[in-house]
C-alpha positions in Angstrom: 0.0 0.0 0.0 3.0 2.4 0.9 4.5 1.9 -2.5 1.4 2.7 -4.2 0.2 5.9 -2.1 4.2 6.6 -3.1 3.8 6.4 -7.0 0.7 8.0 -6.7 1.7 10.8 -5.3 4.9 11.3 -7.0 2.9 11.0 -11.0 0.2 13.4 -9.1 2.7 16.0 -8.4 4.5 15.6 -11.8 1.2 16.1 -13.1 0.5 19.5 -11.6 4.0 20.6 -12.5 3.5 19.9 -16.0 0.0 21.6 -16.0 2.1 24.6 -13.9 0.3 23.8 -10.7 3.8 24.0 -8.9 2.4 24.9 -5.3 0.5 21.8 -5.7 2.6 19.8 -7.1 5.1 20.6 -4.5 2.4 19.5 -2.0 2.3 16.2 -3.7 6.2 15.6 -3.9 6.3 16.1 -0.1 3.9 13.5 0.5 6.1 10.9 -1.8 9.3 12.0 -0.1 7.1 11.3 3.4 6.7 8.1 2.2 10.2 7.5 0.7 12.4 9.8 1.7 15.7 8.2 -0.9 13.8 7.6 -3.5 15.6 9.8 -6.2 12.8 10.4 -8.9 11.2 12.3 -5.9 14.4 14.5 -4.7 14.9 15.0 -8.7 11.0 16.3 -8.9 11.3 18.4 -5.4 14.3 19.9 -7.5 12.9 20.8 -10.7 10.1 22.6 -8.3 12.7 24.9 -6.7 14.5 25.4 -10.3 11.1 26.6 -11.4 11.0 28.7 -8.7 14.3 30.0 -9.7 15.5 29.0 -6.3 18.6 27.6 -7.4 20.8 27.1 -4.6 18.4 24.5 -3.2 17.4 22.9 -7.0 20.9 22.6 -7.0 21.6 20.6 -3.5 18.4 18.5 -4.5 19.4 17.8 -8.1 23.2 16.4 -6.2 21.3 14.3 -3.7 19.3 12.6 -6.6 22.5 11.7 -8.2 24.1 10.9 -5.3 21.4 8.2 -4.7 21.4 6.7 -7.5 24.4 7.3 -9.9 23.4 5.8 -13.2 20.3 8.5 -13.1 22.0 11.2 -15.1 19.5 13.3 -15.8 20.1 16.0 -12.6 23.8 16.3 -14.1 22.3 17.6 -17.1 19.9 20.3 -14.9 22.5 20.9 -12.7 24.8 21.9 -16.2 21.2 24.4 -16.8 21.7 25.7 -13.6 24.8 27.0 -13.5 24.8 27.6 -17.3 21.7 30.3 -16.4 24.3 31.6 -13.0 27.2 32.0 -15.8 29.3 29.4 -13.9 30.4 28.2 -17.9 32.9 26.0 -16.0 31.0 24.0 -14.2 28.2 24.0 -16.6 30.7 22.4 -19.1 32.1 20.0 -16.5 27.9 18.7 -16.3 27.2 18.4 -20.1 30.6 16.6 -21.0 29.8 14.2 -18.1 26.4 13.6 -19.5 27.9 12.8 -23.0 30.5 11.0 -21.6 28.5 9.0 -18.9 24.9 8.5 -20.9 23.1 6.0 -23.3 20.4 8.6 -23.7 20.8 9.8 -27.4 18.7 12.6 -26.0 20.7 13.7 -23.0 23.6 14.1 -25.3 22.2 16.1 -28.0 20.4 18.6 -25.0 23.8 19.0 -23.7 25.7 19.3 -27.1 23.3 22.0 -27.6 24.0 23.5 -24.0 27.8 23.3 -24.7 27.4 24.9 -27.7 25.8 28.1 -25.9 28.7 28.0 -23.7 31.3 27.9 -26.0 29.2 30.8 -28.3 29.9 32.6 -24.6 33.7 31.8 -24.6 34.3 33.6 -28.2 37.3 32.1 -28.6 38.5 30.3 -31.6 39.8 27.1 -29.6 36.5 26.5 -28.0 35.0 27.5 -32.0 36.7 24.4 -33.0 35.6 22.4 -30.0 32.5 22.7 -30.5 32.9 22.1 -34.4 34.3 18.8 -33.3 32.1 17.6 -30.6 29.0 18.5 -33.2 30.7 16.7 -35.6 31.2 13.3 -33.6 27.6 13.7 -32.5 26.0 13.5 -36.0 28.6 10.6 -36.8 27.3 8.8 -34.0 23.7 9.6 -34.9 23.7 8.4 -38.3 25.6 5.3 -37.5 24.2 4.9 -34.7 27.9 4.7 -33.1 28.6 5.5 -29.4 31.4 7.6 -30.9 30.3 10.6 -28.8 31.7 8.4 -25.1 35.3 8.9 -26.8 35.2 12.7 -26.1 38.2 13.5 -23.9 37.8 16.3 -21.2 
């Protein structure tokens, strides 16, 4: 019964966040976490509910904790990398995408942060980071089209 008041509350309050009933859907994330306190879809949602908020310090401590209990769940790397892409910390934002790309099977994740590295490096204005990002776009659409996990061979 625990799991499934759990589950129900956690797809309730992704509900209201995607219909941008945050207050409520914060309300509902509380009441998972109550009932599971490490489970880290639920610290992940929590997260994305201060992010909205543009509370970022504690999306950000949220978003770690997710991945902290469960490392093979990559995707609060790739929020954190939105996080401090949107606080200008282009350092630490590049340190998150390139450990999605490096770290993910989500075709998906690695485009998203492709795309995010490629605002970064458009930020930097400098010709070696030009060619970087030439490169890393480069080895993305090679491993797209043959379907090649090319993209893991990225060095940082």
């Amino acid at each position: 019964m625990k799991d499934r008041n759990f589950s129900y509350y956690l797809e309730k309050g992704k509900e209201y966040i995607n219909s941008d009933s945050v207050d409520k859907g914060a309300a509902a994330i509380k009441k998972a976490l109550q009932l599971n306190p490490h489970n880290e879809y639920a610290v992940f949602e929590l997260g994305k509910i201060h992010y909205i908020r543009q509370d970022f310090r504690k999306a950000r401590e949220l978003y770690t904790k997710a991945f902290e209990l469960n490392n093979k769940f990559i995707l609060p790397r790739l929020e954190l990398g939105k996080i401090y892409l949107a606080q200008r910390n282009l350092r630490l934002a590049e340190r998150e995408f390139r450990f999605v790309i490096s770290s993910s099977d989500n075709t998906d994740f690695k485009l998203e942060s492709l795309y995010e590295l490629g605002k970064i490096y458009r930020l930097f204005s400098t010709g070696d980071r030009t060619r970087e990002m030439e490169k890393l776009m480069s080895e993305l659409a090679d491993s797209v089209k043959l379907g090649e996990e090319s993209i893991k061979s990225v060095s940082y």
